[in-house]
KEDREN-953925 format. One line per field, with one value per residue (C-alpha): residue number from 1; residue in one letter; chain; x, y, z. Coordinates in steps of 0.2 Angstrom, whole numbers, always signed. Example, Ala and Ser with C-alpha at 12.3 -4.5 7.8 and 13.67 -1.06 7.14 Angstrom:
2
pos	c(1  2);
code	c(a  s);
unit	c(A  A);
px	c(+62  +68);
py	c(-22  -5);
pz	c(+39  +36);
END
This chain:
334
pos	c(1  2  3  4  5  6  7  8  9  10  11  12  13  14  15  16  17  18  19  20  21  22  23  24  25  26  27  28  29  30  31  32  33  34  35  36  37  38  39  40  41  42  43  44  45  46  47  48  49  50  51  52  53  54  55  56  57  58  59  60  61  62  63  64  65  66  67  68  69  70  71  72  73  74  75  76  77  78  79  80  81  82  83  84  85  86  87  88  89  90  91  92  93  94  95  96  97  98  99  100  101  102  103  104  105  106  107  108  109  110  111  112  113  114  115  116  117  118  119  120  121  122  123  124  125  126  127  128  129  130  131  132  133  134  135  136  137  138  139  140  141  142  143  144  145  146  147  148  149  150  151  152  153  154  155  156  157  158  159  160  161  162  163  164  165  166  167  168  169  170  171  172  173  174  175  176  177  178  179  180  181  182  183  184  185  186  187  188  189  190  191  192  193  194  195  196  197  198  199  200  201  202  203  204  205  206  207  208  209  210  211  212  213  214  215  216  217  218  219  220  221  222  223  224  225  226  227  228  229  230  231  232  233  234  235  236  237  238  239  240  241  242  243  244  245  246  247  248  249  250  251  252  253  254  255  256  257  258  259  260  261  262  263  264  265  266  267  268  269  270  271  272  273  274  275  276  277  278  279  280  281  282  283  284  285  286  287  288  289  290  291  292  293  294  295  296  297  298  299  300  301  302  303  304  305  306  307  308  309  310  311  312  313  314  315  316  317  318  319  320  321  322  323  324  325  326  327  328  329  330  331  332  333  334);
code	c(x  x  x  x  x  x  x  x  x  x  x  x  x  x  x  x  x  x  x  x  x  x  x  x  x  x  x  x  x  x  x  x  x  x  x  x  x  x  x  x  x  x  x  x  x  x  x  x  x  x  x  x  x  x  x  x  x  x  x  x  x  x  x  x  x  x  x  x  x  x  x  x  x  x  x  x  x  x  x  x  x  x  x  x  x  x  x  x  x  x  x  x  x  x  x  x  x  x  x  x  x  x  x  x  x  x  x  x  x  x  x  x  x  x  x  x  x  x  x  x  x  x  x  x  x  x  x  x  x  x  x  x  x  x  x  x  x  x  x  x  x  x  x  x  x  x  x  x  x  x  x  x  x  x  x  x  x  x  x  x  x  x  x  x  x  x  x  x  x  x  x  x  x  x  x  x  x  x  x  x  x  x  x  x  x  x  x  x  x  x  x  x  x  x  x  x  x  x  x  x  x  x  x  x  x  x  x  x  x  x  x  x  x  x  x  x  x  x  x  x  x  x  x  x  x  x  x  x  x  x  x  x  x  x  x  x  x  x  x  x  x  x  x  x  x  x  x  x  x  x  x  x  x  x  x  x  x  x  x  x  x  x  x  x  x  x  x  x  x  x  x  x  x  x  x  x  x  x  x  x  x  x  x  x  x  x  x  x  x  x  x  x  x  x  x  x  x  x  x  x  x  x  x  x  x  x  x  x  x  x  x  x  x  x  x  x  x  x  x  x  x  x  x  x  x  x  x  x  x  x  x  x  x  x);
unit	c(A  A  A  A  A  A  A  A  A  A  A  A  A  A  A  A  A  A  A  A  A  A  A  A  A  A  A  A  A  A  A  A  A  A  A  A  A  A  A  A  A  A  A  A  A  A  A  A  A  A  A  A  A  A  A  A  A  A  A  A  A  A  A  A  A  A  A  A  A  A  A  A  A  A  A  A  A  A  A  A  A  A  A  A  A  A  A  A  A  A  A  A  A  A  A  A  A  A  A  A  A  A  A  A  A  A  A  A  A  A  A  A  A  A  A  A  A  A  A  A  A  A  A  A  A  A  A  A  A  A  A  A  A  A  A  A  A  A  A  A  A  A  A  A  A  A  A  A  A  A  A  A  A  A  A  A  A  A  A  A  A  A  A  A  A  A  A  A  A  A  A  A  A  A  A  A  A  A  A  A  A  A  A  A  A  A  A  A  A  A  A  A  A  A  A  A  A  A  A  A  A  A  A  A  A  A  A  A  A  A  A  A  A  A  A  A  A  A  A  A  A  A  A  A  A  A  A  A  A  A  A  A  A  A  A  A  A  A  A  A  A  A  A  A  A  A  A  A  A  A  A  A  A  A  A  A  A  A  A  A  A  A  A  A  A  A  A  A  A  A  A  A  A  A  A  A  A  A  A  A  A  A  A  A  A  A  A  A  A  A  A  A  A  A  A  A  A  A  A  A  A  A  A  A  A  A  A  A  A  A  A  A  A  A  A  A  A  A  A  A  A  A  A  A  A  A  A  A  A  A  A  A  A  A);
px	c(+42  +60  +67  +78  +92  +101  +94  +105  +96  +104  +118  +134  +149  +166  +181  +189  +205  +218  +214  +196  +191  +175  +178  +161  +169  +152  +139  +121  +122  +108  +104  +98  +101  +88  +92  +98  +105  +123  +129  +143  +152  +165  +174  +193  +204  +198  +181  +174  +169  +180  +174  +156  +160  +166  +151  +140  +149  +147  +164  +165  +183  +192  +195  +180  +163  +146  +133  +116  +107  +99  +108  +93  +101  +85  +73  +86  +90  +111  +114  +117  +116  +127  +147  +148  +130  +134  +152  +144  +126  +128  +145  +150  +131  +121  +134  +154  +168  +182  +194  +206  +222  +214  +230  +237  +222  +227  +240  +254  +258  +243  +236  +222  +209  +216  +211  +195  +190  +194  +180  +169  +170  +167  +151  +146  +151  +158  +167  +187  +180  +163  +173  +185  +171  +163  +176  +182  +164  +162  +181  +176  +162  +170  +187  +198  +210  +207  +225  +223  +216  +232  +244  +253  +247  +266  +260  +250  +251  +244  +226  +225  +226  +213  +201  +204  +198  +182  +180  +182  +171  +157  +160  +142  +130  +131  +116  +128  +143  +154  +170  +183  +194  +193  +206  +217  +237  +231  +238  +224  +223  +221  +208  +199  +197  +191  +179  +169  +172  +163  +150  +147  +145  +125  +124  +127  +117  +132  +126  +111  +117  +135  +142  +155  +169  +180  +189  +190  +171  +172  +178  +158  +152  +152  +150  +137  +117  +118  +132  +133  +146  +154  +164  +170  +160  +143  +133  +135  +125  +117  +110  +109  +125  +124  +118  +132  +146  +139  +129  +134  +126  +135  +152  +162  +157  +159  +177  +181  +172  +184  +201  +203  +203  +199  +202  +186  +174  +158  +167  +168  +183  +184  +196  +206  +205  +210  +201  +211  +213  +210  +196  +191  +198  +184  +188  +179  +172  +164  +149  +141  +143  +161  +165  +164  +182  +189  +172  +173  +156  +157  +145  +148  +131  +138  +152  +139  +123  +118  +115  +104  +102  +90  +80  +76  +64  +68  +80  +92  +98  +113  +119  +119  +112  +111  +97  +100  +98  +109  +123  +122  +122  +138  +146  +143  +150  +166);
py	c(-663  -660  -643  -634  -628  -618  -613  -605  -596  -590  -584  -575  -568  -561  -557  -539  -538  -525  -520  -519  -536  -546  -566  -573  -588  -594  -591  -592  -606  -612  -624  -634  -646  -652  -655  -672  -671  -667  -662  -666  -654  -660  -653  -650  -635  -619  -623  -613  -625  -614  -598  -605  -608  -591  -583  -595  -588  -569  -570  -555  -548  -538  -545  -555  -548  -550  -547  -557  -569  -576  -588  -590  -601  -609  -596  -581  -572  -567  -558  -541  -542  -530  -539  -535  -543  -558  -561  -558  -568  -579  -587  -602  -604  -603  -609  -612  -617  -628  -622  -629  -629  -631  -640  -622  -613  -614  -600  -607  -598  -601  -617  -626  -621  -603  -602  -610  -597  -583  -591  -594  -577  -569  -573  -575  -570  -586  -591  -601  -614  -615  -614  -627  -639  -635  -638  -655  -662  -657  -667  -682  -683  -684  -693  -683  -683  -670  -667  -659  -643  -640  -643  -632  -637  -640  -655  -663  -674  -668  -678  -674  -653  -657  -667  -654  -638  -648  -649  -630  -627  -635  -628  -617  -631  -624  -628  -628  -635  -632  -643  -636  -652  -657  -675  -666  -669  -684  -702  -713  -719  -700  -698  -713  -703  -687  -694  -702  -690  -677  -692  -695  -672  -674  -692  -683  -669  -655  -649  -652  -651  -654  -647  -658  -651  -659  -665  -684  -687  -705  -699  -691  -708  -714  -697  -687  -690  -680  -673  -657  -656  -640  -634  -617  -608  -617  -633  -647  -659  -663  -681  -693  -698  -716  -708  -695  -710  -724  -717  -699  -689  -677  -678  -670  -680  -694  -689  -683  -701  -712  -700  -704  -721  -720  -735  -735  -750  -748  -738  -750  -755  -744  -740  -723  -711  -693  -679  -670  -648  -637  -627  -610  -593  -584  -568  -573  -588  -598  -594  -609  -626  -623  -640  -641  -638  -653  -665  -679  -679  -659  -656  -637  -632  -636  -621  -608  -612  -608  -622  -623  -637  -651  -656  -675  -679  -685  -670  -671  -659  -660  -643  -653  -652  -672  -680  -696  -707  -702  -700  -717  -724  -712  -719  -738  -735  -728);
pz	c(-97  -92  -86  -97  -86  -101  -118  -131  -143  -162  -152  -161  -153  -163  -162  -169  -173  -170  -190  -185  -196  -188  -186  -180  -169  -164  -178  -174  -162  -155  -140  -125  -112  -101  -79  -77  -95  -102  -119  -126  -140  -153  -166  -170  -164  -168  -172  -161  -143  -133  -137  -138  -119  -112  -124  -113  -97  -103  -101  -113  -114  -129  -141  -138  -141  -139  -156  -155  -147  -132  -116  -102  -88  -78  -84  -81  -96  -94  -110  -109  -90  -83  -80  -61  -57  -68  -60  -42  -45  -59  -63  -49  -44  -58  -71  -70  -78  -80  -92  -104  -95  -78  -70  -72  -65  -46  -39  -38  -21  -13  -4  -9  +6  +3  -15  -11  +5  -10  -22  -8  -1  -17  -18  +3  +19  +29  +41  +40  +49  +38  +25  +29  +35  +18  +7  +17  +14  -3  -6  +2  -8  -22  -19  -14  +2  +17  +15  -2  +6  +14  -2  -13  -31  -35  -22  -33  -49  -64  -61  -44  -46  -62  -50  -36  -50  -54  -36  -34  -48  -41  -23  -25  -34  -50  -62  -77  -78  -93  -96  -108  -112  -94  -99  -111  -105  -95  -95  -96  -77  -74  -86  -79  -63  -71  -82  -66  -55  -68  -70  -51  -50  -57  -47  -30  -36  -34  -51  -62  -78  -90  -108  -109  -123  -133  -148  -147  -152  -146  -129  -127  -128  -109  -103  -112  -119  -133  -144  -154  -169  -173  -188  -192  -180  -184  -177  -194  -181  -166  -160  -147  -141  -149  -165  -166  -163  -170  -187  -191  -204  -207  -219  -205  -191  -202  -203  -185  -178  -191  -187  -170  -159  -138  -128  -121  -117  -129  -144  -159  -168  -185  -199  -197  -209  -210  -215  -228  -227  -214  -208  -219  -212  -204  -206  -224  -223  -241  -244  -246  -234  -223  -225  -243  -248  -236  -241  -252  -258  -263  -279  -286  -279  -260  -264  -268  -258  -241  -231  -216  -202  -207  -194  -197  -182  -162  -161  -174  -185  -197  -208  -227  -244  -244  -239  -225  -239  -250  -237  -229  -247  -249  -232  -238  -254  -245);
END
């Protein structure tokens, strides 16, 4: 049996606003991804991926906040650790991060082997020179020059300062790695590069484990083994990667795999279509299914009923009041 190197359990985190009003961004979320493995999360802007990240992180800042719920990373319970022991102990080795607008994470005034002997010294005494030696093996390894240590990050082209923070964020082994949108802004060619170089991480064993986040679905099918929908602050699916692309159940991910087309060798040729609305206001969500006031095959029972995630066997689980029969005949009849 494989070893679970994160498990999320019924996790919830909110946000409070400045007139004290509660917006449950990730809403009993719940989780796992074995070593070796990588999951991938999709879902459209403001559904909740990002938040869902920092939560995972503990990265736990006003207006963001904490309510219920488990993370265990490699046996380690880290919510409710104290902040100073999980910023010193558990973020950069245990799990780290690569966030959304990574080619603006590097100071602007600093050089690259500069920034990295600040990480590095964060969390261990070491030496310039170990440092150095360190941080030129680790870029060799994965394709990047030498000289990029010594550059300012105005040096370097948009892919090449994203490749050189995946780099940085990998400098202590992490077990988990969490991309936030890692090819977002990125010509094709340059997102080419990322996309192996985040592939070759768990190949040279730099990390054991990937959550792979973003909004183009189809984009998760050459880099993840399983993919997790979300919608409005909840999971609507989980399934193996060629399930989730190639036969999704649920009506969103339906939607979300048929509104978008990525170059890509292996994704299928489909027809567009759009998904019509907008997601629900948290701040007082519907109380039945989210999705019903932008789903096609709502029925007045969908508006009013709380809906639970079906599990249907080998892992999959989709958050519907259809059965899989019904919905595939619903999806042929489109």
């Amino acid at each position: 049996m494989s070893k679970v190197m994160l498990e999320v359990n019924e996790l919830t985190t909110k946000y409070i606003t400045r007139f004290q009003e509660n917006i449950y961004a990730v809403d009993h979320v719940s989780l796992k991804v074995e070593e070796g493995k990588s999951l991938g999360i999709a879902g459209e802007s403001g559904c909740g991926k990002s938040t869902l990240a920092l939560s995972l992180m503990g990265y736990y800042f006003p207006p963001l906040h904490y309510t219920s719920g488990e993370i265990i990373i490699d046996g380690q319970k880290i919510s409710g650790m104290d902040p100073d022991k999980v910023r010193k102990s558990v973020l950069g080795q245990e799990i780290a991060y690569i966030p959304q607008a990574a080619m603006n994470a590097l100071n602007p005034t600093q050089k690259v082997i500069h920034f990295i002997e600040d990480v590095i010294r964060e969390h261990e005494p070491a030496t310039k020179r170990e440092i150095y030696e360190r941080a030129k093996e680790l870029f060799e390894t994965v394709g990047l020059p030498e000289s990029t240590l010594q550059k300012y990050p105005v040096e370097l082209s948009g892919g090449m300062k994203q490749r050189t923070v995946i780099a940085i964020a990998v400098l202590l082994s992490p077990k988990v790695l969490i991309a936030d949108e890692p090819t977002s802004a990125l010509d094709v060619t340059s997102q080419k590069k990322v996309i192996k170089m985040i592939k070759q991480l768990m190949e040279y064993g730099l990390i054991d484990s990937l959550i792979f986040i973003t909004h183009e679905l189809p984009l998760l099918y050459n880099v993840t083994d399983d993919i997790m929908v979300m919608y409005a602050g909840q999971i609507v699916e989980k399934a193996a990667t060629e399930e989730a692309v190639f036969d999704p159940l649920h009506p969103y991910a339906k939607g979300l795999m048929g509104s978008i087309i990525v170059p890509e060798e292996g994704v299928r040729e489909h027809e567009l279509t759009a998904i019509p609305g907008v997601p629900p206001n948290l701040k007082d969500p519907p109380s039945g299914c989210r999705f019903a006031a932008r789903c096609q095959y709502v029925q007045p029972r969908c508006k009013t009923r709380s809906v639970a995630l079906r599990e249907v066997g080998g892992g999959r689980a989709y958050r519907c009041i259809f059965s899989e029969e019904v919905l595939r005949e619903a999806y042929k009849d489109a």
